[in-house]
C-alpha positions as CSV (number, residue, x, y, z in Angstrom):
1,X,19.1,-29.2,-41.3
2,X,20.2,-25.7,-41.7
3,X,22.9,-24.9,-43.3
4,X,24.6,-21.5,-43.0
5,X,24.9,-20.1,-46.2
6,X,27.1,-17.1,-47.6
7,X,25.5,-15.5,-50.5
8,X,28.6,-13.9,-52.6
9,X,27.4,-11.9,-54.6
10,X,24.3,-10.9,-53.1
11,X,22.1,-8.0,-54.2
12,X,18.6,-6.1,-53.8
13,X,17.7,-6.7,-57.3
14,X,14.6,-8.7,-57.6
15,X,15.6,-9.7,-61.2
16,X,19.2,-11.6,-59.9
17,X,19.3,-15.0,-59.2
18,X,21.4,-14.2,-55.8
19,X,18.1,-12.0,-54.9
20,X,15.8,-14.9,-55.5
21,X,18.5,-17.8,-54.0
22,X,18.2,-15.8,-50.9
23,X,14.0,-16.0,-50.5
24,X,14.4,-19.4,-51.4
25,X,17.1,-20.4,-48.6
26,X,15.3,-18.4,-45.9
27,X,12.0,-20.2,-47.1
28,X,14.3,-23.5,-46.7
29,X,15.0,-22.7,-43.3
30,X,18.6,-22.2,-43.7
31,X,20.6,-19.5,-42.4
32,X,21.8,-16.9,-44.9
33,X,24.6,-14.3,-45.3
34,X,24.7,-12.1,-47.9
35,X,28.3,-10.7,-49.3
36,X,28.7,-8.4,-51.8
37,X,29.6,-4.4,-53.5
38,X,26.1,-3.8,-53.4
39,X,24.4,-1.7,-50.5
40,X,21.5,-2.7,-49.1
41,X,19.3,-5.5,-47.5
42,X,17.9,-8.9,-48.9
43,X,14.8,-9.9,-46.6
44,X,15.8,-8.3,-43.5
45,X,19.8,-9.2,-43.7
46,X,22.7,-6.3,-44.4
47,X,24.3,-7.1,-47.5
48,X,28.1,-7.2,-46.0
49,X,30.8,-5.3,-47.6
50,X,32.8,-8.0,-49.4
51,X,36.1,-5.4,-49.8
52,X,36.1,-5.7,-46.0
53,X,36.5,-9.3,-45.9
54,X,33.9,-9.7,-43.0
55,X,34.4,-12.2,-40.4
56,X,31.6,-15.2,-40.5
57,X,32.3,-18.4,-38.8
58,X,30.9,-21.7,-38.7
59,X,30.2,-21.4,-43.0
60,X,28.5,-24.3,-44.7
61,X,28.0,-23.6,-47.9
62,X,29.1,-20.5,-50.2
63,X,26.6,-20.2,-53.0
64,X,28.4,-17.9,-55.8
65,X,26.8,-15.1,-58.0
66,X,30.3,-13.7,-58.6
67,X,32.0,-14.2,-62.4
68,X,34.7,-15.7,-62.6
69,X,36.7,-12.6,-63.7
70,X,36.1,-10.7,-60.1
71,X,36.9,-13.5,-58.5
72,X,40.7,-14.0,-58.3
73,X,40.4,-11.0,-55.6
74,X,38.3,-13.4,-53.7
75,X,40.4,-16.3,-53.5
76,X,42.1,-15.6,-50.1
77,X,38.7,-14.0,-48.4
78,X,36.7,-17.6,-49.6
79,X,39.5,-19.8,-48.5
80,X,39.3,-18.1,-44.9
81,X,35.8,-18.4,-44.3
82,X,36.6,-22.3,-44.6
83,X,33.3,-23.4,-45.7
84,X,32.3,-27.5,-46.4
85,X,31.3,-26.2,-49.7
86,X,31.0,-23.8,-52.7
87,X,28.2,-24.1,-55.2
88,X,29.3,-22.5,-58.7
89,X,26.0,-21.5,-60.1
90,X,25.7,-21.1,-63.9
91,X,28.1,-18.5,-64.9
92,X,30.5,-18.5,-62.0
93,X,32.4,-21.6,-63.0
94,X,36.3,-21.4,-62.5
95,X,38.3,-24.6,-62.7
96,X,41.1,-22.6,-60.8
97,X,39.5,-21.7,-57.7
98,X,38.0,-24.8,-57.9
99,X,41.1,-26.9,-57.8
100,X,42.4,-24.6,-55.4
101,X,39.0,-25.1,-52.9
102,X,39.7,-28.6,-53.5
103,X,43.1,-29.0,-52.2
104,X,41.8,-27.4,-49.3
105,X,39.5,-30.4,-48.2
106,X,36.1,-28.2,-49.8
107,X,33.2,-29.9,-51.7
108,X,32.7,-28.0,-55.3
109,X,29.6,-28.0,-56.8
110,X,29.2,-27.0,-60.5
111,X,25.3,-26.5,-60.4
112,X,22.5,-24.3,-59.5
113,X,21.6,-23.3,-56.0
114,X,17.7,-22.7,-56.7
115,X,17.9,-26.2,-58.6
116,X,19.4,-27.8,-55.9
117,X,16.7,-26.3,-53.5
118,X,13.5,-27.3,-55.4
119,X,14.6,-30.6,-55.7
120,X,15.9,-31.3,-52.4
121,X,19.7,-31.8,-53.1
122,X,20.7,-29.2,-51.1
């Protein structure tokens, strides 16, 4: 099933993890969104201003490539996409928005996107 996926954090570099999380989604069949400060495109997709807080309904799953300490800015823009889940891949953990995602009814994963993908957890 695919699941509409917002990349925060998403790039052009071919190096980044977010780069490589977005060829393996599309691969996957699922739908993807990339968010970011970065200009650009990722496999045929605009990389969205994040400072504009674009609209994107019907959000499954947040996969985060953002530290923790540029996210607090986030809080209220991830909250009002109202996604089923956020994955916190290595490096983005934040028990804070974490607790707060819970409270608001969202699944947190602590664990790798690409991970998840190759072995079918996702």
């Amino acid at each position: 099933m695919s699941k509409k996926t917002v990349i925060l954090g998403a790039t052009t570099n071919p190096q980044r993890y977010a780069y490589i999380a977005a060829d393996r989604l599309l691969k996957a069949g699922h739908e993807i969104v990339p968010v970011g400060i970065k200009k650009g495109e990722v496999f045929g997709h605009k990389i969205l201003d994040v400072t504009s807080s674009p609209v994107i309904n019907e959000v499954d799953t947040i996969t985060m490539y953002v530290g923790p300490q540029h996210q607090k800015s986030l809080y209220d823009y991830i909250t009002q996409l109202h996604p089923k889940r956020v994955v916190f891949n290595p490096g983005s953990e934040n028990p804070e928005l974490e607790e707060l995602l819970r409270s608001e009814g969202v699944e947190v994963v602590e664990g790798c996107t690409l991970v998840m993908l190759s072995t079918n957890q996702y």
